[in-house]
C-alpha positions as CSV (number, residue, x, y, z in Angstrom):
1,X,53.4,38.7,-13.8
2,X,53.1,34.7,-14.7
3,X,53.8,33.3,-18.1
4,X,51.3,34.8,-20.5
5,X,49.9,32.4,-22.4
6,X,50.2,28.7,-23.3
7,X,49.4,26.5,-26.7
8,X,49.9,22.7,-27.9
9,X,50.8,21.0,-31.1
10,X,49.1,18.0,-32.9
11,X,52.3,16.3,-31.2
12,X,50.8,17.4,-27.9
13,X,53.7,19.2,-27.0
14,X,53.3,22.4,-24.6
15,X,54.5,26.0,-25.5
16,X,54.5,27.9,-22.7
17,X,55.0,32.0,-23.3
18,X,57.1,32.8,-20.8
19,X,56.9,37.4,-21.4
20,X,59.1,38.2,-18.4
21,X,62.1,36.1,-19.6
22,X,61.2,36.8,-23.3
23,X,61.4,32.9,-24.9
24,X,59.3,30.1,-25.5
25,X,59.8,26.7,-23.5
26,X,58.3,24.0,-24.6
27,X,57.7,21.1,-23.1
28,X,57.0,17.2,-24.2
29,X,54.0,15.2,-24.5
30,X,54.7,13.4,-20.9
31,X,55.7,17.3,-19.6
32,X,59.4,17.1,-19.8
33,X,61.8,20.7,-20.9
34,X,62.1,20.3,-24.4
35,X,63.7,23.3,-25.8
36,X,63.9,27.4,-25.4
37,X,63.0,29.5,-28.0
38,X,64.4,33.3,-27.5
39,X,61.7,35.7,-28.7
40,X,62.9,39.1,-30.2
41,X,59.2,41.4,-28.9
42,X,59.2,43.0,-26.3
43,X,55.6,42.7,-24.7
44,X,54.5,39.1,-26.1
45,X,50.7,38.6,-25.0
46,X,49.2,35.4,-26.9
47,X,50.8,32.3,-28.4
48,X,49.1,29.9,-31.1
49,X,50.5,27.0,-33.3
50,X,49.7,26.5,-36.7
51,X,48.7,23.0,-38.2
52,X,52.5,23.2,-40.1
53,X,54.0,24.0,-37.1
54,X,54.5,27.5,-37.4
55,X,54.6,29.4,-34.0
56,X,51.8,32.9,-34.0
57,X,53.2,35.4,-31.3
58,X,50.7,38.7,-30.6
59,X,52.5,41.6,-29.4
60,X,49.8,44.2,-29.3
61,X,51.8,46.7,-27.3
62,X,55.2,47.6,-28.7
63,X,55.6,45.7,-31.5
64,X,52.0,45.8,-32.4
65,X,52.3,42.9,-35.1
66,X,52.4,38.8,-34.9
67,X,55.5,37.6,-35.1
68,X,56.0,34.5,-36.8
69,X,58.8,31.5,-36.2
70,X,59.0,28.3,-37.7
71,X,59.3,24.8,-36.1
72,X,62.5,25.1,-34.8
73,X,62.1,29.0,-33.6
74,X,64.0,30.8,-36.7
75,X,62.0,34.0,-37.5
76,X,60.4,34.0,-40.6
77,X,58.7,37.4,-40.8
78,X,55.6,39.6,-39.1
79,X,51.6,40.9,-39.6
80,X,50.9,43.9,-38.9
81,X,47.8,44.2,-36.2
82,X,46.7,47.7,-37.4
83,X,44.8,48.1,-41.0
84,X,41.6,47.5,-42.3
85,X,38.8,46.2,-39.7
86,X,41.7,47.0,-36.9
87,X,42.5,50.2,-35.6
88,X,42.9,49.4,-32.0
89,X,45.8,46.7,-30.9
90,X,44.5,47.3,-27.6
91,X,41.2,45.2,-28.7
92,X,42.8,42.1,-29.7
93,X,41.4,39.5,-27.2
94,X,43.8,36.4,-29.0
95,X,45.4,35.4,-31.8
96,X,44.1,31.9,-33.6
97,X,45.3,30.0,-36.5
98,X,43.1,28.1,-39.3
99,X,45.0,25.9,-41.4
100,X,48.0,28.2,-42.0
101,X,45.9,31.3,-41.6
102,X,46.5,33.9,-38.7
103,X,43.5,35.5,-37.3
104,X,43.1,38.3,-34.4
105,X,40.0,38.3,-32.1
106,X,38.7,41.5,-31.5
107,X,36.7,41.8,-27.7
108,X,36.1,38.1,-27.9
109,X,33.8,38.5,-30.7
110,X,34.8,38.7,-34.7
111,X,38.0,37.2,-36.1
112,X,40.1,39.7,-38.8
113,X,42.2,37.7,-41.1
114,X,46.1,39.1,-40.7
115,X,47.5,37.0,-43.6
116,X,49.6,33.5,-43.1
117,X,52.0,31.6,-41.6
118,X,54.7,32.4,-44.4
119,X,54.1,36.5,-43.0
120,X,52.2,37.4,-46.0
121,X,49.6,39.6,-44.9
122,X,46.5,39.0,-46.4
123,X,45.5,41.5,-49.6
124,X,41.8,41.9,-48.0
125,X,41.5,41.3,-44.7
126,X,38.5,39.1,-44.6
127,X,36.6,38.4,-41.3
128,X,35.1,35.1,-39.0
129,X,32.0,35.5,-37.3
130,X,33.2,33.2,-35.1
131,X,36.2,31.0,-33.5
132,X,36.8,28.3,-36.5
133,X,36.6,24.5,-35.0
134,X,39.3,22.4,-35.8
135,X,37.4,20.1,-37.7
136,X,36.7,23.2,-40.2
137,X,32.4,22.8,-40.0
138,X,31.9,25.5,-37.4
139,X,31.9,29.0,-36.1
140,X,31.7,29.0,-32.3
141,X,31.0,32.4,-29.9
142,X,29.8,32.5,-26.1
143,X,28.3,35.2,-24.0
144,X,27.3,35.4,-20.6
145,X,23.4,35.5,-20.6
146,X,22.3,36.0,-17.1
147,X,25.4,35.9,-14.8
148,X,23.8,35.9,-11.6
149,X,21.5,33.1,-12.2
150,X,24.5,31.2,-14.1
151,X,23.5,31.4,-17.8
152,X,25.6,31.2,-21.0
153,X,24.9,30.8,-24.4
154,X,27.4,29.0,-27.1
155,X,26.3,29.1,-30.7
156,X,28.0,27.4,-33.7
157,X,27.0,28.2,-37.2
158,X,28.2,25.8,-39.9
159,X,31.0,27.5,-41.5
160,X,30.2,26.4,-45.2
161,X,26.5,28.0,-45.3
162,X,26.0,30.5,-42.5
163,X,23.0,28.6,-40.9
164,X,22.6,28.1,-37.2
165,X,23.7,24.6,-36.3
166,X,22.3,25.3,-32.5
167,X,22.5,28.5,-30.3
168,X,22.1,26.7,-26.9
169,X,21.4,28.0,-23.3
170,X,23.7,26.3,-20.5
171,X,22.9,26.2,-16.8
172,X,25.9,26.9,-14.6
173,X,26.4,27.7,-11.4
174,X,26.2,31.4,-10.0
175,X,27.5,33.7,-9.9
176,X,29.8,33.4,-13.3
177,X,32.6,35.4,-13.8
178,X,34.1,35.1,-17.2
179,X,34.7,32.7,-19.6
180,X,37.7,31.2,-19.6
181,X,38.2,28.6,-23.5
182,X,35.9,28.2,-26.2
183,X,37.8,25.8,-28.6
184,X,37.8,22.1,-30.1
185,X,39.8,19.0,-30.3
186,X,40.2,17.4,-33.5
187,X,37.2,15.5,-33.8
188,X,35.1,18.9,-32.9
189,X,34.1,18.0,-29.1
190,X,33.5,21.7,-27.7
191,X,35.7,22.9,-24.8
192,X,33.8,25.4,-23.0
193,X,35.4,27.0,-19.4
194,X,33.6,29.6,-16.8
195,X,34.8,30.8,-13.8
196,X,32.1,31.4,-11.1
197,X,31.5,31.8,-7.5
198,X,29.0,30.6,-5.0
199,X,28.1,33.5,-2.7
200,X,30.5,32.7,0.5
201,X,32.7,30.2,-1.2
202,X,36.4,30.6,-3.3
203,X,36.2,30.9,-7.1
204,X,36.3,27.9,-9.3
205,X,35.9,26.8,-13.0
206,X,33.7,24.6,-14.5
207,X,34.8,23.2,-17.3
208,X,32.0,21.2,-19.8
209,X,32.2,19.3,-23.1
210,X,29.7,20.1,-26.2
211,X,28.3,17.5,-28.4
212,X,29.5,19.1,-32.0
213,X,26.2,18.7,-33.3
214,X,23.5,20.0,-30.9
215,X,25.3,21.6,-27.8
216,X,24.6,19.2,-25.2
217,X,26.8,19.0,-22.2
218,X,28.6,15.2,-22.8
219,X,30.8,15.3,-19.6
220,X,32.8,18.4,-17.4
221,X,35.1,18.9,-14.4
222,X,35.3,21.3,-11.7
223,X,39.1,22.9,-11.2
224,X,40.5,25.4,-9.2
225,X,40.5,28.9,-9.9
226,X,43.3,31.3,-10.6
227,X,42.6,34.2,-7.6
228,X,46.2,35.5,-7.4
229,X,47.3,38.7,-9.3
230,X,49.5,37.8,-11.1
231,X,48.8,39.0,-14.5
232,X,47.8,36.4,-17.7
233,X,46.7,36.1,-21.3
234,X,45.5,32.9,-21.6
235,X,45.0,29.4,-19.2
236,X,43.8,27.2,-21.0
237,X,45.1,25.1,-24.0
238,X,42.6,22.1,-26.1
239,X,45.0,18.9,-27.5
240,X,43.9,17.6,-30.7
241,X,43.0,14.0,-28.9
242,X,40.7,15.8,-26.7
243,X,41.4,17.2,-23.0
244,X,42.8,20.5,-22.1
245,X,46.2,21.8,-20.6
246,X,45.5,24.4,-17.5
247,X,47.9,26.9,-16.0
248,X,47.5,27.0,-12.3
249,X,49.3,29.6,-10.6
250,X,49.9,29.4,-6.9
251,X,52.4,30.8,-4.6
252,X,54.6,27.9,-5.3
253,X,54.7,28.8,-9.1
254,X,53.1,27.6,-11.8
255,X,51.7,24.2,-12.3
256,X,50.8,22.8,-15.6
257,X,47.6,20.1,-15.2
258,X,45.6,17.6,-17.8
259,X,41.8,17.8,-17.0
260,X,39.4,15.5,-19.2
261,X,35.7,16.1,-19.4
262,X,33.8,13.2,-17.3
C-alpha cells in the first residue's frame, strides 16, 4: 500500500496522504518537506484542498465522514458521507471542493453536496451533474466510449444554464484502460488522463489538454504507467498555473513528477 492520494494549493504546495503512517506531508512549491500533519481516521482514502485553505479528508471506511483541518492541520469538525442521495460510502469515487464547498463523487459520475469547509453539513444535500471547473463556468464528465478502438468522450455543460458547451469524441490509443484526471487549472484548460495499452507493449498514460471552450486537444504527454500493486486513490494532482503533479510508484518508492501538456 503507497500513499493514497495527493492534492495542491493555489501556493502550489503538494499534500501527499500518506494512509499507512496516518499524517499529511506536505511539501513546497520547488518539492522540499514542509510540514507533517497527524491525521486522527483511520482508513484516509482522498485528500482535497479548499480555495481558503482548508484540508477535505474522505474516510469512507471507518470513519465514514470527511474530516476537515484547517491551514495549519487543527481539526475543525466532520460531514457525514451517509444521508440523503448517499447510502453507500463504498461508492464514493473522490471527494472535491468548490469554493468552500465539499462534494463526494459517487462511481465517477454525480457530485452530492456534504456541506462546507467550516463542517456544516449542508441542510439539503444538493447535487453536480458534473466535476465543477475551477474557473466556476463548467460541469465536466468522461466515459470510455469504445475502449478497444481507443475512444472517450468529455462533455462540459455551462454550469450557469445547463446547456451543452461541447460533448466531444477523443481518439486515443488502444486499448484504454481507465481514466486516470478530469480536472482544470485556473484559467479552465482541461486535464484529461487515460491509461492504455498497445497489444504487446507495457501500459502508459496519455495525458491531453482541452481547449475550455470547444474540447480540442491543445497539447499532451505520454508518462509511464503505474503497474505495481500497490494500492492507490488518486495520482494525479492539476496546479492552478496549469501542469499536473504525478505519483509514480516504482520499486525504489515513490517519485513525485511535473508533466506539462506540449
Amino acid at each position: 500500500m503507497g500513499p493514497m492520494s495527493l492534492a495542491v494549493d493555489s501556493k502550489g504546495r503538494t499534500y501527499i496522504l500518506d494512509e499507512v503512517n496516518g499524517r499529511i506531508v506536505r511539501r513546497d512549491a520547488d518539492g522540499q518537506p514542509e510540514a507533517t500533519i497527524p491525521l486522527h481516521q483511520q482508513t484516509p482514502d482522498d485528500i482535497a484542498i479548499a480555495s481558503d485553505g482548508s484540508i477535505a479528508v474522505l474516510d469512507r471506511t471507518a470513519g465514514k465522514e470527511v474530516a476537515l483541518y484547517d491551514s495549519s492541520g487543527a481539526l475543525q469538525g466532520s460531514l457525514p458521507l451517509v444521508g440523503s442521495g448517499l447510502t453507500d460510502p463504498g461508492e464514493v469515487t473522490s471527494i472535491i471542493t468548490d469554493g468552500n464547498d465539499v462534494y463526494a463523487e459517487l462511481e465517477h459520475d454525480k457530485l452530492v453536496k456534504l456541506g462546507d469547509t467550516s463542517g456544516t453539513a449542508g441542510s439539503s444535500r444538493s447535487t453536480l451533474s458534473g466535476r465543477p471547473s475551477r474557473d466556476g463556468k463548467s460541469l465536466l464528465s468522461a466515459v470510455i466510449a469504445d475502449a478497444n478502438a481507443g475512444r472517450v468522450r468529455v462533455t462540459s455543460i455551462v454550469r450557469a444554464s445547463g446547456a451543452v458547451r461541447f460533448a466531444r469524441d477523443i481518439a486515443l490509443v488502444p486499448v484504454i484502460h481507465q481514466i486516470l484526471l478530469l480536472d482544470t487549472d485556473l484559467p479552465g484548460t482541461i486535464y484529461f488522463a487515460v491509461e492504455f495499452q498497445r497489444p504487446g507493449a507495457a501500459a502508459k498514460v496519455t495525458l491531453s489538454c482541452l481547449d475550455a471552450e470547444t474540447g480540442a486537444v491543445i497539447g499532451g504527454a505520454l508518462l509511464p504507467a503505474n503497474t505495481l500493486p500497490e494500492e492507490s486513490f488518486r495520482d494525479f494532482a492539476v496546479l492552478d498555473d496549469g501542469g499536473v503533479i504525478y505519483a509514480l510508484r516504482s520499486n525504489a518508492g515513490v517519485t513525485y513528477q511535473r508533466y506539462d501538456c506540449r
